[in-house]
Each structure stands twice: as structure tokens, then as C-alpha cells.
DRENDO-1510 file (C-alpha; in Angstrom, 1 decimal, always signed):
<recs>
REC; n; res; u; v; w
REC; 1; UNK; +103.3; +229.0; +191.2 .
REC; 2; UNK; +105.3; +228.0; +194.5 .
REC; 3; UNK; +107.9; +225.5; +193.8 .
REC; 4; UNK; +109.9; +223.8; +196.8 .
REC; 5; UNK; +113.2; +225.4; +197.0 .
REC; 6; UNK; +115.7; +225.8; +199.9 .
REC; 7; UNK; +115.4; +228.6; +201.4 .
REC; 8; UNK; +116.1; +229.7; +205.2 .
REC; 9; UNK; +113.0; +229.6; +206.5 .
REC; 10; UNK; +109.4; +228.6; +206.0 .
REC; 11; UNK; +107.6; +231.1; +203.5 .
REC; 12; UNK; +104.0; +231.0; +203.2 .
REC; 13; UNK; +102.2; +230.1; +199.4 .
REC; 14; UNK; +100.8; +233.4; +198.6 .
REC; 15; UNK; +99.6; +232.8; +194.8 .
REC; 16; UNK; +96.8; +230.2; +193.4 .
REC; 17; UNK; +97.3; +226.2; +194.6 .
REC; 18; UNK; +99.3; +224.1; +191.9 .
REC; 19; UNK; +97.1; +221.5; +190.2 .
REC; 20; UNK; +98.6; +217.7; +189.5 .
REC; 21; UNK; +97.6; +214.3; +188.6 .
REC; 22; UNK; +97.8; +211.5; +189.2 .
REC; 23; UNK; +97.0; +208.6; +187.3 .
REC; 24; UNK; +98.4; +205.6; +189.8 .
REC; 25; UNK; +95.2; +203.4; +190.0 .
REC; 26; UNK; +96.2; +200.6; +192.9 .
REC; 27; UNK; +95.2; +196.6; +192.3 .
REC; 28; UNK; +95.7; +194.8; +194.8 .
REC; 29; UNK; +95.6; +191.6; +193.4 .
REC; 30; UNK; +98.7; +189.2; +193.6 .
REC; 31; UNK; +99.1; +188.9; +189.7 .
REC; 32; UNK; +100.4; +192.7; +189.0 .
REC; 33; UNK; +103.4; +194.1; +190.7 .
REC; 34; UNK; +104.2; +197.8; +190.9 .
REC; 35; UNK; +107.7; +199.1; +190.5 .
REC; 36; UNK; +108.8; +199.0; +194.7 .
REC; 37; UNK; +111.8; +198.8; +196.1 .
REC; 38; UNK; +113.7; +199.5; +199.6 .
REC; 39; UNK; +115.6; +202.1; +200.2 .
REC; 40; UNK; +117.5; +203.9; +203.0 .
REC; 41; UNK; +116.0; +207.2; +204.4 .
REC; 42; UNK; +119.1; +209.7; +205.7 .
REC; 43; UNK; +117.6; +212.2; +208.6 .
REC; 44; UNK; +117.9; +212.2; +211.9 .
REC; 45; UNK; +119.5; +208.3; +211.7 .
REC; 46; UNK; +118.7; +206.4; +209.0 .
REC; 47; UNK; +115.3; +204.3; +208.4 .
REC; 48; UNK; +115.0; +201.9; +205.8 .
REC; 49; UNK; +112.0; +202.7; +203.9 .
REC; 50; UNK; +109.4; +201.4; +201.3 .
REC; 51; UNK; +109.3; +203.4; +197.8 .
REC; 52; UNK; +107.0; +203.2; +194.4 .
REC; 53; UNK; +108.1; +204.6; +191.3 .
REC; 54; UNK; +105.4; +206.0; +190.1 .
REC; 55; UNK; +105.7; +207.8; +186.5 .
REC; 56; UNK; +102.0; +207.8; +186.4 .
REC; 57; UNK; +102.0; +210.4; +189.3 .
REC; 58; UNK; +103.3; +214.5; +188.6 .
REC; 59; UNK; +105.2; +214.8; +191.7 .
REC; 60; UNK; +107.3; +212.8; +194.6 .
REC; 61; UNK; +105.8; +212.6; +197.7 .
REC; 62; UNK; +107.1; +211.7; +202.0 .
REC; 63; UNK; +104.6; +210.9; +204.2 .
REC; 64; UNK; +103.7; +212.9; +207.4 .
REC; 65; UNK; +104.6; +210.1; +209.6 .
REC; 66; UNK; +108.2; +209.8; +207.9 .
REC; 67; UNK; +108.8; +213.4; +208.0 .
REC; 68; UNK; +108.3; +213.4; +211.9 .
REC; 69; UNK; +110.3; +210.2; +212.5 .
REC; 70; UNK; +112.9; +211.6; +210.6 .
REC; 71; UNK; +112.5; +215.1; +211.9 .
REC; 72; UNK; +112.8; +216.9; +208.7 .
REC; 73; UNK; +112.7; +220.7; +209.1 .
REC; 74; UNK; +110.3; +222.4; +206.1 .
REC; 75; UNK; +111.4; +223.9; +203.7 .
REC; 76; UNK; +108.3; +226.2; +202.5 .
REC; 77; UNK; +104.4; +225.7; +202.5 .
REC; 78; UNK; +102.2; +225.3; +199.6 .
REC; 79; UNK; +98.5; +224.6; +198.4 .
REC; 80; UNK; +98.0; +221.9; +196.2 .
REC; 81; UNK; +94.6; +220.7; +194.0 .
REC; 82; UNK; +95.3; +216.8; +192.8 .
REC; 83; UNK; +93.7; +215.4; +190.1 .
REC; 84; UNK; +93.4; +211.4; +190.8 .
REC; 85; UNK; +92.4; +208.6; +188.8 .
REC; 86; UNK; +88.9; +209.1; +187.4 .
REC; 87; UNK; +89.1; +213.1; +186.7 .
REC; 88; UNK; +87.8; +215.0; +189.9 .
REC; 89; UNK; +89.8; +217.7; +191.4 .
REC; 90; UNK; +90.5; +217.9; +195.5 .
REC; 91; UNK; +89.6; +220.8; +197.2 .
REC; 92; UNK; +93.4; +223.0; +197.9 .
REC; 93; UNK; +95.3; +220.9; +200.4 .
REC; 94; UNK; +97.7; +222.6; +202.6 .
REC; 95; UNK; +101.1; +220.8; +202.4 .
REC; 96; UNK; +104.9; +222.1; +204.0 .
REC; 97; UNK; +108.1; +220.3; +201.7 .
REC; 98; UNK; +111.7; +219.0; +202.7 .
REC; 99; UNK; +114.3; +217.9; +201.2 .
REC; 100; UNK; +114.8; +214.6; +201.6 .
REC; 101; UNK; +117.6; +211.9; +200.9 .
REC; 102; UNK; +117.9; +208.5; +200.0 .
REC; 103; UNK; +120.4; +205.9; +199.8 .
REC; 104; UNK; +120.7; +202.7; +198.1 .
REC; 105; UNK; +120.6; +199.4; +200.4 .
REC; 106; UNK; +124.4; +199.3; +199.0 .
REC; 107; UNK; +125.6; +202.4; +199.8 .
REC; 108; UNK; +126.2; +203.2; +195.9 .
REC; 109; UNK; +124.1; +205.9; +195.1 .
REC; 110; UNK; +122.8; +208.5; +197.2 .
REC; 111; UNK; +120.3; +211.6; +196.2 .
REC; 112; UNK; +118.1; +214.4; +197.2 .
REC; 113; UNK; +115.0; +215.8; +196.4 .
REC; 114; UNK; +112.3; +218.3; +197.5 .
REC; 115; UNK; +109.0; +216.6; +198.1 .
REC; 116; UNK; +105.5; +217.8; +199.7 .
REC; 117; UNK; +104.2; +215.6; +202.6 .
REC; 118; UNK; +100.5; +214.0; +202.3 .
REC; 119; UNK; +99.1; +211.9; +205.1 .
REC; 120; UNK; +97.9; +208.9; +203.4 .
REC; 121; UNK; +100.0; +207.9; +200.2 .
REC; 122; UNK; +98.2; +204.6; +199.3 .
REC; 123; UNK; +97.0; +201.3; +200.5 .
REC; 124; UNK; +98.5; +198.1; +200.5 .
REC; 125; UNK; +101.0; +197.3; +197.5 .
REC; 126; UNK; +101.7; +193.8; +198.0 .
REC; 127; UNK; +105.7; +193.2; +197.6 .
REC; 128; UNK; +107.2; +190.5; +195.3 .
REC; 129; UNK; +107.0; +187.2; +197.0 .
REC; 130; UNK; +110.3; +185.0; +196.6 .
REC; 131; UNK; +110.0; +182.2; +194.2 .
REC; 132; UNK; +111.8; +180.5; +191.3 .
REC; 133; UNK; +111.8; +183.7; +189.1 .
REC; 134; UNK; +114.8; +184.5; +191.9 .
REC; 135; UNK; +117.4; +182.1; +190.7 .
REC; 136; UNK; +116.4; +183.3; +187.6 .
REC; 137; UNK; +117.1; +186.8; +188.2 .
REC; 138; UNK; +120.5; +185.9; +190.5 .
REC; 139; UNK; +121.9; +184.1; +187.1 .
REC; 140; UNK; +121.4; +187.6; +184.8 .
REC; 141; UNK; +122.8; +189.3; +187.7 .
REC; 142; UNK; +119.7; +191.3; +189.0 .
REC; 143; UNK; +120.6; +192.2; +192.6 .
REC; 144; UNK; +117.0; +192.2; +194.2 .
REC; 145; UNK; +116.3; +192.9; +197.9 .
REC; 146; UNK; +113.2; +190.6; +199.1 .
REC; 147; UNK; +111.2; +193.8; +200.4 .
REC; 148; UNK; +109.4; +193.7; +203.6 .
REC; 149; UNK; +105.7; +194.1; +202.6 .
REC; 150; UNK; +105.1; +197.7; +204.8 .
REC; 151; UNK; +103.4; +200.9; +204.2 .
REC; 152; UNK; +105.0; +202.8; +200.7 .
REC; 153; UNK; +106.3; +205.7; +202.3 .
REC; 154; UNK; +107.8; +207.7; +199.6 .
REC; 155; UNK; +106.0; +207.8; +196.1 .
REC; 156; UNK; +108.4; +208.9; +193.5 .
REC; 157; UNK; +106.7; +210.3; +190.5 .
REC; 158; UNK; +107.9; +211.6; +186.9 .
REC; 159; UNK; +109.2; +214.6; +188.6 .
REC; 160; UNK; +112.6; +212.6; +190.2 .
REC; 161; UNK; +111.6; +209.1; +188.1 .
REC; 162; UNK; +113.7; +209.1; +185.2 .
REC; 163; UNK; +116.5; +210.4; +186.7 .
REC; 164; UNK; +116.9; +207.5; +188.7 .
REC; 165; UNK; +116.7; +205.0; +185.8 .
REC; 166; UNK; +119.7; +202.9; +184.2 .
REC; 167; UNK; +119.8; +201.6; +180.9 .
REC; 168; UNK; +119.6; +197.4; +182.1 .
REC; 169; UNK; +116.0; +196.1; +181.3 .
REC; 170; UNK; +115.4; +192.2; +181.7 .
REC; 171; UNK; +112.3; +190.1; +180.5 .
REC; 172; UNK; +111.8; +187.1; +183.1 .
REC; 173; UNK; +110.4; +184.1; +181.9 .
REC; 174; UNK; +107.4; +184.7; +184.6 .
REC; 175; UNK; +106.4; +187.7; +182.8 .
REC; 176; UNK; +108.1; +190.4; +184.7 .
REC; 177; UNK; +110.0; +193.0; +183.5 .
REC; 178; UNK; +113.4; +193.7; +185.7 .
REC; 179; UNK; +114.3; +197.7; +185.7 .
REC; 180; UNK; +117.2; +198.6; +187.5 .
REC; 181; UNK; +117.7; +201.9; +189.1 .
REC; 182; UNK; +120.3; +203.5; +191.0 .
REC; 183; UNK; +119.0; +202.8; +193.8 .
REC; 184; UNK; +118.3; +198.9; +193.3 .
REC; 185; UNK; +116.7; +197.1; +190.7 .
REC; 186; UNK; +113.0; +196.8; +190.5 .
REC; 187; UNK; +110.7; +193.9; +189.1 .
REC; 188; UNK; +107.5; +195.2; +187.6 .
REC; 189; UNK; +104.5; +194.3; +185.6 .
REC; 190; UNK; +102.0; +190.7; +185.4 .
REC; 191; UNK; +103.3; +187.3; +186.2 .
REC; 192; UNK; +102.2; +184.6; +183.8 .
REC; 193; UNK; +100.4; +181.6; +185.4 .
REC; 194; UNK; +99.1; +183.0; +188.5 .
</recs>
């Protein structure tokens, strides 16, 4: 098994392609929201960037797109089989990973992680619209960034996941869950009514 670690230069996979899952399973209806927040990228500049926590998913992913943009430099190559919602296997895909940092909007917590790229990470995820559930969440103190409704471009899975979560939890009247993390809070889950 070839795992991403830092090494000086790019070394080839030479043994059998991992296998993962995934169980992320996107709806893109208005009523459910998925755990997104925004973040800042650190690279070549920084680039404020779109992220899902996805515990449903093995493994962290950057997109392609990001990688160039930021001009990451890869770290080593791998195959990798994953195993999406509904059971079937991929064929091996041929992936290079970097190590990538991010930042928190307000500059309080910064970490790194090595990640494989993948082209496409997912479709749309719409982004929590503003509404009253706002003043609610500025009166328990729930610092949330309205998120600008863009591509996810890093998926964080239960590889880096809970090592990112606090211990606050808050139930909103709405029906969302508030979770904060260290890099920002997030508001999850179904909102009542709509």
C-alpha cells in the first residue's frame, strides 16, 4: 500500500491500487444542507476556497484545477479503485498527492494534509442561503461566513474530519444542527418548513 508521504521527489506506485469508499450520495434539493464551509487555500498566494466535510467519504481529496492554480508540486503517485455510493468498484485511477494547507477565514487555525487530486469532486452543493436562522445563530455566538455558492474544491473525509472538529454543537430552531470546526463553524442537516 502507497501512502502519501513527503518525500523529495515523485516515486512511482509500484504495489496493488488502494481501494476506498465513499458513501457521500449528493441531493441537490434546497431542504438538506451538507456540512460546507470557506476556507483559505495557502500556495502559491492564497485562494479562498469551497470545502465539504465529508465523514461519509475514506479519504480528503484537491481538485486538479486547484492544484494547478495553486502550483502545488507532488508529492508521490498512486493508483486508486473507489468504491461510490451504490457498491461498484472504478477501474485503478492514476492520481499524484500534495500537501496542502488551509486556513481559517480568521486566521486562527491553520493545517496541513496530504491529499490525492481527482478531476471532478462533485456537482453542485447548494450553500446555506441567509435568513432568520442568522440572528439566531449571531445571538449563541455561531460565527458563520455566508459562503459563495462555487464549485467544492476540497472534500475532506474521515481521514483529516475529526481532527478538525470542536466540542460546540447547536440545535437551531429551523432544524439545523450548527458544528463548529477549527476552521469555522458549519450548519448542517434538514430545515423544517421548507
Amino acid at each position: 500500500m502507497v501512502l502519501c508521504m513527503l518525500t523529495d521527489k515523485v516515486s512511482a506506485a509500484t504495489e496493488a491500487p488502494m481501494v476506498e469508499s465513499s458513501l457521500s450520495n449528493i441531493d441537490c434539493s434546497n431542504q438538506v444542507f451538507l456540512q460546507t464551509l470557506m476556507v483559505t487555500l495557502r500556495g502559491e498566494g492564497d485562494r479562498r476556497v469551497r470545502v465539504l466535510m465529508d465523514p461519509g467519504s475514506q479519504r480528503s481529496y484537491v481538485t486538479r484545477d486547484t492544484v494547478r492554480c495553486m502550483k502545488y508540486t507532488p508529492l508521490v503517485e498512486e493508483d486508486l479503485i473507489q468504491w461510490p455510493f451504490g457498491g461498484e468498484t472504478t477501474r485503478p485511477w492514476h492520481h499524484f498527492c500534495y500537501r496542502i494547507r488551509l486556513r481559517s477565514l480568521d486566521y486562527k487555525y491553520a493545517c496541513n494534509f496530504e491529499v490525492p487530486d481527482e478531476e471532478d469532486i462533485c456537482s453542485r452543493v447548494p450553500a446555506l442561503p441567509s435568513g432568520p436562522w442568522m440572528t439566531e445563530q449571531r445571538s449563541k455566538g455561531i460565527g458563520v461566513y455566508l459562503e459563495e455558492e462555487k464549485p467544492i474544491e476540497v472534500p475532506i473525509g474521515a481521514d483529516i474530519y475529526g481532527k478538525l472538529l470542536s466540542r460546540q454543537r447547536e440545535i437551531l430552531q429551523c432544524g439545523l444542527v450548527a458544528i463548529e470546526t477549527y476552521h469555522g463553524w458549519i450548519v448542517t442537516g434538514k430545515m423544517r418548513g421548507r
